[in-house]
C-alpha positions as CSV (number, residue, x, y, z in Angstrom):
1,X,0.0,0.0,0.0
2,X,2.6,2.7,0.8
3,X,4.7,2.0,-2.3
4,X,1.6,2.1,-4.3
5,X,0.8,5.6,-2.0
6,X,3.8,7.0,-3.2
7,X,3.7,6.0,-6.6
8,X,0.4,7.8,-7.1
9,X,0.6,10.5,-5.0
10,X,2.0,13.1,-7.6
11,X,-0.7,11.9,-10.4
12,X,-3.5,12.0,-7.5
13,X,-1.9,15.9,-6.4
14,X,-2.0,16.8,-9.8
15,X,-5.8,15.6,-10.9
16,X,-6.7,17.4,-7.4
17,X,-5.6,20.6,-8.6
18,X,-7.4,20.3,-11.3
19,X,-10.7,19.3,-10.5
20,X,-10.7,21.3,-6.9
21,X,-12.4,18.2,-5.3
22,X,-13.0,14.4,-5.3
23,X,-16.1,13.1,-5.1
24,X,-16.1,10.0,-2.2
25,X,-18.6,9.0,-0.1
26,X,-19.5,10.8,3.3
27,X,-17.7,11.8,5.5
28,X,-15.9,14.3,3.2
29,X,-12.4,13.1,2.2
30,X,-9.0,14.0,2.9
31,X,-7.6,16.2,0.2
32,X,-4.2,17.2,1.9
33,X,-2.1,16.6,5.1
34,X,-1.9,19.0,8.0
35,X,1.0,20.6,7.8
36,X,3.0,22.9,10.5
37,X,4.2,25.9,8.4
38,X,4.0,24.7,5.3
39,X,2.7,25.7,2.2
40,X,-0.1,23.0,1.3
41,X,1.3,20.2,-1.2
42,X,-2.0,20.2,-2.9
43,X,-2.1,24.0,-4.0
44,X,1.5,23.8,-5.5
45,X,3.4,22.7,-8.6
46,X,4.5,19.6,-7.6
47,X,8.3,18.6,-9.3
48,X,10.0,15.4,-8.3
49,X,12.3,15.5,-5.1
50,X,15.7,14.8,-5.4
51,X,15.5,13.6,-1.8
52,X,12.8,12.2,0.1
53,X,11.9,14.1,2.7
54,X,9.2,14.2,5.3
55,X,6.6,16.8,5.9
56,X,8.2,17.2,9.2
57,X,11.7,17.6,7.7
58,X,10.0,20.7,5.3
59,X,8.3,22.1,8.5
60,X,11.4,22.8,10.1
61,X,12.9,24.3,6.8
62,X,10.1,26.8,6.6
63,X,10.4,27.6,9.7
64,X,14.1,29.3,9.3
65,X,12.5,31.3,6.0
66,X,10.6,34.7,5.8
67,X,6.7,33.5,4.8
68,X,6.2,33.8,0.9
69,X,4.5,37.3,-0.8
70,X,0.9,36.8,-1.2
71,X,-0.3,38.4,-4.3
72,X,-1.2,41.7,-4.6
73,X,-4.7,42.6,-2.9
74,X,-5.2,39.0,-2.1
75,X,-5.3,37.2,1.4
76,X,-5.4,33.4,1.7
77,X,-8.7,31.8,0.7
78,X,-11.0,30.1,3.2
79,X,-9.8,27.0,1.7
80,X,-6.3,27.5,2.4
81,X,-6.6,28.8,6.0
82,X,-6.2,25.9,7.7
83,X,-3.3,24.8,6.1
84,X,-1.8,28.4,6.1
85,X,-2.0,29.0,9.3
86,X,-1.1,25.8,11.2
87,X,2.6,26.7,13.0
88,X,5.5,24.6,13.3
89,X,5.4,22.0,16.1
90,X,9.4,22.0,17.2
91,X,10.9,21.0,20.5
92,X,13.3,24.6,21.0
93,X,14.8,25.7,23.9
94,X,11.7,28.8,25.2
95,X,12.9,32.2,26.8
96,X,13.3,32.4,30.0
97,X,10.2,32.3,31.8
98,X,8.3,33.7,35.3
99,X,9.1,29.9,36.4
100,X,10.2,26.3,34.3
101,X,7.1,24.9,34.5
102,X,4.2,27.4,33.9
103,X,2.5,28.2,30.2
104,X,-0.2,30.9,31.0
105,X,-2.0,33.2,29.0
106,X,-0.9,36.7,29.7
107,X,-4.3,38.0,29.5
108,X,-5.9,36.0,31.2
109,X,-8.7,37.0,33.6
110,X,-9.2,35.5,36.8
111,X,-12.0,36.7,39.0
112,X,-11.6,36.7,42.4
113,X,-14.8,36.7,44.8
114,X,-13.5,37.4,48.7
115,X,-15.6,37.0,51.5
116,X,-15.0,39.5,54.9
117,X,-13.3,41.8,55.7
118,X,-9.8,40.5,55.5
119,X,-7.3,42.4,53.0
120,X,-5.8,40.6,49.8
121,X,-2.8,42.3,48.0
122,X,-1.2,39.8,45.1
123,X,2.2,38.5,46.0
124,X,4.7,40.5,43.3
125,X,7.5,37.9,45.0
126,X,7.6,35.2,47.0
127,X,9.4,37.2,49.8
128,X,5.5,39.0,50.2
129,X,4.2,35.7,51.3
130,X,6.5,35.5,54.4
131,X,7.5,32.1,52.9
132,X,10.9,30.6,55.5
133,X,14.5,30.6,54.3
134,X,14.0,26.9,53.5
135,X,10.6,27.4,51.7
136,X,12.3,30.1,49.6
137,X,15.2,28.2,49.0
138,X,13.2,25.2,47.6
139,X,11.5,27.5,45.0
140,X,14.5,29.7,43.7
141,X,16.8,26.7,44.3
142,X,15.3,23.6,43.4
143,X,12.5,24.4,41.3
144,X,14.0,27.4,39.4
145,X,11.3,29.7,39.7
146,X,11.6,33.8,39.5
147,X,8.5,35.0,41.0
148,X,4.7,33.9,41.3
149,X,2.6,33.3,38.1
150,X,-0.8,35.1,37.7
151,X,-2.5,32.6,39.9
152,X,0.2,32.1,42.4
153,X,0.2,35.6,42.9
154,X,-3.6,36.0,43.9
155,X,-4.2,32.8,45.7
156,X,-1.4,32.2,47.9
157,X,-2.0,35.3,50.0
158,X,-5.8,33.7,50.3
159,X,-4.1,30.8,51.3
160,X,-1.7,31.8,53.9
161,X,-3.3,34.8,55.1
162,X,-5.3,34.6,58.9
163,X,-8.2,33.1,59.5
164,X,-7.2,30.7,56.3
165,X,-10.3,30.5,54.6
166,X,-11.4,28.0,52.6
167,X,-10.5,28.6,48.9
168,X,-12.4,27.1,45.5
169,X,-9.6,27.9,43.0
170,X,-10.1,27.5,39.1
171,X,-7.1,28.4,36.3
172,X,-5.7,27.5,33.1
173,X,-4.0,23.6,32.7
174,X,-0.2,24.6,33.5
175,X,-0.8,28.1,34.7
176,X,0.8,26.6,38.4
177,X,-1.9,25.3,40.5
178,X,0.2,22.7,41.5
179,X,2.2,25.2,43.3
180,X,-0.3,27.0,45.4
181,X,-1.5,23.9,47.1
182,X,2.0,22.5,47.4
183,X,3.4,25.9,48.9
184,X,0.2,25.8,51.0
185,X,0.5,22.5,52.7
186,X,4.1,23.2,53.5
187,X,3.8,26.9,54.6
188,X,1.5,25.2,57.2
189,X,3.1,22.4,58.5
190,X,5.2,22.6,62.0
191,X,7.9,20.7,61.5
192,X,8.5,19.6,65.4
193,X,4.9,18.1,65.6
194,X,5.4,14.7,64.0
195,X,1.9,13.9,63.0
196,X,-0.3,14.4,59.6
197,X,-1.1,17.8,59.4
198,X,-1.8,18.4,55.4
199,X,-3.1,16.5,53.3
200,X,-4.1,16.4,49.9
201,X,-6.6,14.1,47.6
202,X,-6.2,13.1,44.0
203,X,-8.3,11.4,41.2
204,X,-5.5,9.0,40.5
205,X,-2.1,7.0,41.9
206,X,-0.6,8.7,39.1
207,X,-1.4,12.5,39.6
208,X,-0.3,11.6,43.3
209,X,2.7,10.6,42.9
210,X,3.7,13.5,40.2
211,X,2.4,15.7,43.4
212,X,4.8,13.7,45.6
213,X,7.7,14.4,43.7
214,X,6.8,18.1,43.6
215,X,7.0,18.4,47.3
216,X,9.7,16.6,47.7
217,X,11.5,19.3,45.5
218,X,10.0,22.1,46.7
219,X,10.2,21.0,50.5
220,X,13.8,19.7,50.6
221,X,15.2,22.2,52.8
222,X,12.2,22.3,55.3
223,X,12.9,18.7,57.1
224,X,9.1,18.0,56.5
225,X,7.6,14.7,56.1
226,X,5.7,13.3,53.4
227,X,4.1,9.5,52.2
228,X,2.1,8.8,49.2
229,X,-1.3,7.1,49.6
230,X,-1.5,4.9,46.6
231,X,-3.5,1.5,46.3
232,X,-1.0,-1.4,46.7
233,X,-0.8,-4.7,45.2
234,X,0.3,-6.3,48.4
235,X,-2.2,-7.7,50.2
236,X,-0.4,-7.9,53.4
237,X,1.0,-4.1,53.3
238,X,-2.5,-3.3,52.3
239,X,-4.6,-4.4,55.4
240,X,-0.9,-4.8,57.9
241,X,0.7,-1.2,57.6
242,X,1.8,0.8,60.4
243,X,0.4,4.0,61.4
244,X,1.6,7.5,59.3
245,X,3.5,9.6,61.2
246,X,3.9,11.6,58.0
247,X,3.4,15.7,58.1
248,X,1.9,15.7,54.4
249,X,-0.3,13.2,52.5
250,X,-0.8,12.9,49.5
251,X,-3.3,10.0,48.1
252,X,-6.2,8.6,46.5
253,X,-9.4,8.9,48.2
254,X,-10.1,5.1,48.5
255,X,-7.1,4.6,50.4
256,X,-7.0,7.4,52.3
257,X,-10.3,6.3,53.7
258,X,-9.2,3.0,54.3
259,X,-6.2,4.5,56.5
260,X,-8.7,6.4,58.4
261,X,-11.2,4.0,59.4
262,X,-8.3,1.5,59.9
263,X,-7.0,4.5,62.4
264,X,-3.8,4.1,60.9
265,X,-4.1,7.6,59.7
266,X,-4.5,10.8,62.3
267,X,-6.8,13.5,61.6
268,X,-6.8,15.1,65.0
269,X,-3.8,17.6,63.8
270,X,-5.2,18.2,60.5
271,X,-5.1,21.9,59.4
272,X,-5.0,22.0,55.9
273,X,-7.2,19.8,53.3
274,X,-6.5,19.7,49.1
275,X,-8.9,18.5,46.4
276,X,-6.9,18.3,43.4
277,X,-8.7,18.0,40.3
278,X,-11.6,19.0,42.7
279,X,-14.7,18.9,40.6
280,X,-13.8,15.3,39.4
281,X,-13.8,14.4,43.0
282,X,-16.4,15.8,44.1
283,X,-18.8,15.3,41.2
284,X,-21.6,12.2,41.0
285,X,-20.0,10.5,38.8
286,X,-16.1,10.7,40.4
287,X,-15.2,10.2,43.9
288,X,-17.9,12.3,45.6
289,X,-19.2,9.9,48.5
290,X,-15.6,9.0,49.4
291,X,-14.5,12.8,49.4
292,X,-17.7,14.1,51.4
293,X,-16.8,11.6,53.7
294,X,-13.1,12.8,54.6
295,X,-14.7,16.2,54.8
296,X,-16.8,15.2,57.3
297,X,-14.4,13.2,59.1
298,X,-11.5,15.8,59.2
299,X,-14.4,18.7,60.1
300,X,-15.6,16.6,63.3
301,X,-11.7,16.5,64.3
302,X,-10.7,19.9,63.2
303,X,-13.4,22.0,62.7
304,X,-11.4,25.0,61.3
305,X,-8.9,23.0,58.9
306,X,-8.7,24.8,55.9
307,X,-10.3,23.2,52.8
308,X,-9.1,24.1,48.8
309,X,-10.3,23.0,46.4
310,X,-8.4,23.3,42.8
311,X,-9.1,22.2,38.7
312,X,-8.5,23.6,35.6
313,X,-12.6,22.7,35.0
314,X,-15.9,23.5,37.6
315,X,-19.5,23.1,36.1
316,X,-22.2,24.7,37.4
317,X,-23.6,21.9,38.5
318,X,-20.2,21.1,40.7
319,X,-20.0,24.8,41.7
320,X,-23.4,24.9,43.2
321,X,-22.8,21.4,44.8
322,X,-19.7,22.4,46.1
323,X,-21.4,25.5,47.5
324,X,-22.8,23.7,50.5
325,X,-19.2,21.6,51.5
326,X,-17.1,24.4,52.4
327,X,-18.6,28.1,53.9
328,X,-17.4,31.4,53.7
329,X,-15.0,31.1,51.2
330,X,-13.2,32.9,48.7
331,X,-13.4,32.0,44.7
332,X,-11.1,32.2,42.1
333,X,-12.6,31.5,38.3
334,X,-11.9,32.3,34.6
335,X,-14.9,32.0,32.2
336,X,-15.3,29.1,30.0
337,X,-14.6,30.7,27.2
338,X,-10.9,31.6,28.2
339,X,-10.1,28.6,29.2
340,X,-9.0,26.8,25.8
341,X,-5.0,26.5,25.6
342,X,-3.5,29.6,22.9
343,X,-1.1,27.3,23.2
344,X,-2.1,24.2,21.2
345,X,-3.9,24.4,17.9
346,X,-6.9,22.1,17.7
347,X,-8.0,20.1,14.6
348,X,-10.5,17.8,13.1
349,X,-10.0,15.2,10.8
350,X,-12.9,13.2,9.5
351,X,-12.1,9.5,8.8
352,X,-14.4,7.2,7.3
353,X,-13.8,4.2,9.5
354,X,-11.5,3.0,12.2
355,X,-9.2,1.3,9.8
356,X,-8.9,5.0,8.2
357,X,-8.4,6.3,12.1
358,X,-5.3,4.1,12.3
359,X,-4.0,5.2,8.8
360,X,-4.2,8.7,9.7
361,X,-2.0,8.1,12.4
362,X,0.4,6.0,11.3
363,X,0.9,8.1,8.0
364,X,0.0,11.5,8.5
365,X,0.8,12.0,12.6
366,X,3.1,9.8,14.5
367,X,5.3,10.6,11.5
368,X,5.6,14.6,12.9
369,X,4.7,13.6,16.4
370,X,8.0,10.7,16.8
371,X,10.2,13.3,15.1
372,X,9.3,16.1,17.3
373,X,8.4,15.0,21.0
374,X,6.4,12.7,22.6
375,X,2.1,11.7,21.4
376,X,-0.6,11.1,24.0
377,X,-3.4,9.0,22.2
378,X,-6.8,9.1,24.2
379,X,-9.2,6.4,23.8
380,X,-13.1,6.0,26.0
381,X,-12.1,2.0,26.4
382,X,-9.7,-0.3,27.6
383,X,-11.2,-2.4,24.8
384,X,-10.5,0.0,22.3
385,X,-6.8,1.1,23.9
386,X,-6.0,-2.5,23.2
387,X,-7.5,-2.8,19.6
388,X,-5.1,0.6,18.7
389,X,-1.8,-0.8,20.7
390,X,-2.2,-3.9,18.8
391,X,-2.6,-2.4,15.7
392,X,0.2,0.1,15.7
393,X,2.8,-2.7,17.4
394,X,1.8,-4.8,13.7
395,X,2.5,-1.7,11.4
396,X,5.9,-1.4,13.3
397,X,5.5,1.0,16.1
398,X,6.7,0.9,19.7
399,X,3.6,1.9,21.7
400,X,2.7,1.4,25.1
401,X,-0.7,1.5,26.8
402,X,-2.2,2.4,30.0
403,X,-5.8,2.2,31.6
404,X,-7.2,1.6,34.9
405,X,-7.0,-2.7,34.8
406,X,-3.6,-2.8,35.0
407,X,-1.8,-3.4,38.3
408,X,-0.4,-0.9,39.8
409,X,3.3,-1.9,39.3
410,X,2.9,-2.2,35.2
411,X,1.2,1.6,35.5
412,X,3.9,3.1,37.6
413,X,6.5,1.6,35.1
414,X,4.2,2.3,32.1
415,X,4.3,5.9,33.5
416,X,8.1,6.4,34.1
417,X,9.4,5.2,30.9
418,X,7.1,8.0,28.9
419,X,8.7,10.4,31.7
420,X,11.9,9.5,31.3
421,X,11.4,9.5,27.4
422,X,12.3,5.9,26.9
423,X,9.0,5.8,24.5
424,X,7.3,8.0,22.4
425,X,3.4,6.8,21.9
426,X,1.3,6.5,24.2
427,X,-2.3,5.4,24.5
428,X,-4.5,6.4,27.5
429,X,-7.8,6.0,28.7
430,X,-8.7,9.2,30.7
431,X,-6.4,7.8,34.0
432,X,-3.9,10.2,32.7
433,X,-6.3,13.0,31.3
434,X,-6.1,15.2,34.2
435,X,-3.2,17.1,35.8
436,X,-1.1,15.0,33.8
437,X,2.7,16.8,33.3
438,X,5.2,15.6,30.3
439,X,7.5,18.3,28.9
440,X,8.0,17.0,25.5
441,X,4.6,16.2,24.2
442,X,3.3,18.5,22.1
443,X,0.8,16.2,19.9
444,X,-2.3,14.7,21.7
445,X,-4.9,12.6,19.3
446,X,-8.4,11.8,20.5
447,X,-9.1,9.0,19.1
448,X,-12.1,9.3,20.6
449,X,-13.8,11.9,21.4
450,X,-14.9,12.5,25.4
451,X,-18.2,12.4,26.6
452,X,-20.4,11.6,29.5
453,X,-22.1,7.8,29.9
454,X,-24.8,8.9,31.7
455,X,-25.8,12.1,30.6
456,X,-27.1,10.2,26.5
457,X,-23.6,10.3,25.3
458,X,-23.4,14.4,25.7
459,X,-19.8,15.4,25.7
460,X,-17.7,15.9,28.6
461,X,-16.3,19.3,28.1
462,X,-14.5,19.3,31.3
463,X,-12.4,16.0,30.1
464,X,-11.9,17.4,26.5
465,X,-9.9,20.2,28.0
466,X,-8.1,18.3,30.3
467,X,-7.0,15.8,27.4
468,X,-5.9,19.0,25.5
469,X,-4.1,20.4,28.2
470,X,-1.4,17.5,28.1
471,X,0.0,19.3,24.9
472,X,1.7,22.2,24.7
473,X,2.5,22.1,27.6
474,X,5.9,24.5,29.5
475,X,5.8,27.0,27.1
476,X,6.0,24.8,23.8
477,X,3.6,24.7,20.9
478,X,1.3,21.9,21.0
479,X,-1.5,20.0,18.5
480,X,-4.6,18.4,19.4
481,X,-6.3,16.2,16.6
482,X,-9.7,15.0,17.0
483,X,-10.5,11.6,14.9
484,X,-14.4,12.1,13.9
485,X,-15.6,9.3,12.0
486,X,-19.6,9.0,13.4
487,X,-22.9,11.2,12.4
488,X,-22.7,11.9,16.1
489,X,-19.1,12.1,16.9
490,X,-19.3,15.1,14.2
491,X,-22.1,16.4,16.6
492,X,-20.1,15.8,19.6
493,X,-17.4,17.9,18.2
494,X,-19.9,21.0,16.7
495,X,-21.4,20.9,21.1
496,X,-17.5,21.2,22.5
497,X,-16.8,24.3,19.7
498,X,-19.7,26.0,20.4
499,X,-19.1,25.6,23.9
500,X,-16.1,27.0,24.6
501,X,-16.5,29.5,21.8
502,X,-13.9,28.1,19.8
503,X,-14.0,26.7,16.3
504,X,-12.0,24.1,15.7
505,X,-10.1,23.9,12.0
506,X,-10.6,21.2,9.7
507,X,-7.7,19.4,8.3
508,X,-8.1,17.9,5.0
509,X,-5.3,14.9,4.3
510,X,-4.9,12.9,0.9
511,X,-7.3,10.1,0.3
512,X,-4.6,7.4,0.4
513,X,-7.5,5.2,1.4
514,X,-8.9,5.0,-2.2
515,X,-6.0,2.9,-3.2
516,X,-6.8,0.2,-0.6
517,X,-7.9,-2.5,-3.0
């Protein structure tokens, strides 16, 4: 097929360019690849290469060149806007930012709501938030950052400042929410009491454990204590552990329940208490029972223990549910509509079937993606996560694959080999859509398209910008492609554009599926 591809691919241009279309059957077809700063194949004279090259190898050329002319009086048609205007997807060294690890929007608006009468100035430095020597020392030192990003600056002096309210804190994916809680828990910890005293919930083992290993950098200097709550496959450790004498949790809410009616786990010293990726855990259909009950418990124990609550995502429905959890508190949120990455460039490409889907990948993505960094492919199934990694492994790609059945020492490993960069692909049910942090991806592909089981298939915006968010990510350029190959998957795409106010652009790729038999 790909010899055949090749063979035909400047006749195919050429009778392109000369009709304007192909007819094929619905969806519509592919008549060009997406391409990152290129000038479209299918609108130029096509002469034969001396070398073959891949569109990737051409992207970077273009990249170093001053754009062509355009003609006199003439902009780019509608047609050629997407191709036009898609950028360059290289992995170069950024300028030097407000800190390593943050990509936000510079105009970004965050509305803050404050109840009381307490004053709240936004931290210009860290040295405002009365942060120790050790503390300080762990941010400039360790984690390299210059000063506090946009929603560092307005919700750590919320967070520090007397009587410590309880805070329900919303921002951009990578804008440094990570941060605030982190800083929070440890800004609040004595270090001579050697008993729990923060502690902090996640969705998954994996977003724990990343939260873990920020801590443990930011808090080197301060002596504090820390253990990750993290289902086990060890019977024995599971149900036989001793008690945590640790000044910081961080966990999964299962566990951490299980530690606390096993009494293995204190809450009588308890002062601060972190929902990461809140309105998944506190929504129906995410780990709401289990979270209201740790509120309750840690409230009977500590009535005044601060609660905060932090996502890139809050529906109305969560916001008025979390309404009635925590009292007199203060808000930070950014509309809906601002909330879609600048960053990453989001496209559509229709396929005709899942065979196509695969095609499109192999030929016309993981070509770019391998070259440049490091793919995310999102899939709704484990059943359909292994139907892709089998598939790719037999056209000759090294792929690995991670959902929620697998135990817990295969996902931890799964996990560290994409963050060490030891592989390139990988394919993910939604266990890693949230919170999720890899420098060098830059191309996510849904593969399918996100939406809610028990809502009549509706989309799940929330997850669709959690999935983006992966790319892109520490200042880089990033790509999202979205596979649509249903009636409704096209509808499920038209709800998430209209919904965050955001039309998404169409890539058209060569119909290199024509030549199948």
């Amino acid at each position: 097929l790909d010899s055949e591809i090749r063979k035909n691919k400047k006749d195919l241009a050429v009778k392109l360019q000369l009709s304007g279309s192909l007819s094929l059957c619905s969806p519509p077809s592919f008549i060009g690849p997406p391409t990152f700063g290129l000038a479209a194949i299918m609108s130029e004279k096509i002469s034969p290469p001396e070398v073959k090259r891949s569109w990737g190898d051409e992207a970077e050329d273009e990249d170093k060149l001053p754009p062509p002319p355009s003609p006199i009086g003439e902009g780019p048609s509608k047609s050629d806007v997407s191709e036009l205007e898609i950028e360059t997807l290289k992995l170069v060294e950024t300028e030097k930012k407000v800190n390593e690890f943050l990509e936000e929007p510079e105009d970004s608006k965050i509305e803050a709501v404050t109840t009381g009468e307490t004053p709240y100035s936004s931290a210009a430095t860290f040295e405002e938030l009365n942060l120790s020597p050790e503390l300080l020392k762990g941010l400039y030192v360790e984690m390299k950052f210059e000063k506090p990003s946009k929603i560092q600056a307005i919700s750590l002096p919320m967070i520090l400042t007397p009587p410590y309210k309880d805070l329900i804190a919303q921002a951009h994916n990578g804008s440094g929410k990570t941060t605030c809680f982190v800083l929070g828990m440890l800004s609040r910890v004595d270090p001579s009491l050697k008993a729990p005293q923060a502690l902090c919930i996640c969705p998954t083992r994996e977003l724990s454990i990343q939260n873990i290993e920020v801590l443990e950098k930011m808090g080197k200097h301060t002596g504090i204590t820390f253990e990750c709550a993290v289902p086990v496959d060890s019977g024995s450790e599971k149900f036989n552990r001793n008690p945590v004498f640790a000044q910081v949790v961080i966990g999964t809410p299962g566990t951490i329940k299980r530690w606390m009616s096993q009494r293995k786990l204190s809450v009588q010293e308890m002062k601060v208490l972190v929902f990461d990726e809140a309105d998944h855990m506190l929504a129906k259909d995410g780990f709401q029972d289990d979270s209201l009950r740790i509120i309750r418990d840690i409230r009977k124990a500590q009535r005044n223990a601060q609660v905060l609550l932090f996502s890139a995502t809050f529906d109305e429905n969560v916001k008025n549910f979390v309404s009635k959890v925590v009292h007199d508190y203060n808000q930070l949120f950014v509309k809906k509509e601002e909330l879609s990455l600048e960053s990453v460039k989001q496209y559509k490409v229709f396929c005709p079937d899942e065979q196509i889907k695969i095609r499109v990948i192999k030929d016309r993505i993981l070509e770019l993606g391998e070259k440049l960094g490091q793919i995310i492919i999102f899939v709704n199934s484990k059943k359909c996560a292994s139907m892709l990694h089998t598939a790719l492994v037999e056209l000759g790609y090294e792929v690995t694959t991670i959902h929620g059945a697998l135990n817990h020492e295969d996902r931890d490993k799964i996990v560290k080999e994409f963050k060490d960069n030891l592989t390139k692909v990988l394919i993910s049910t939604d266990v890693l859509a949230r919170g999720f942090d890899q420098q060098r991806v830059n191309l996510v592909i849904n593969f399918d398209l996100p939406v809610k089981y028990d809502n009549n298939g509706e989309p799940h915006f929330e997850v669709y910008l959690h999935r983006i968010g992966r790319a892109g990510r520490f200042g880089r350029k990033g790509a999202v492609f979205n596979l649509i190959m249903t009636d409704a998957d096209r509808v499920l795409m038209e709800k998430i554009e209209r919904y965050f106010d955001s039309p998404v652009t169409e890539v058209k790729m060569i119909p290199f599926f024509i030549f199948k038999n």
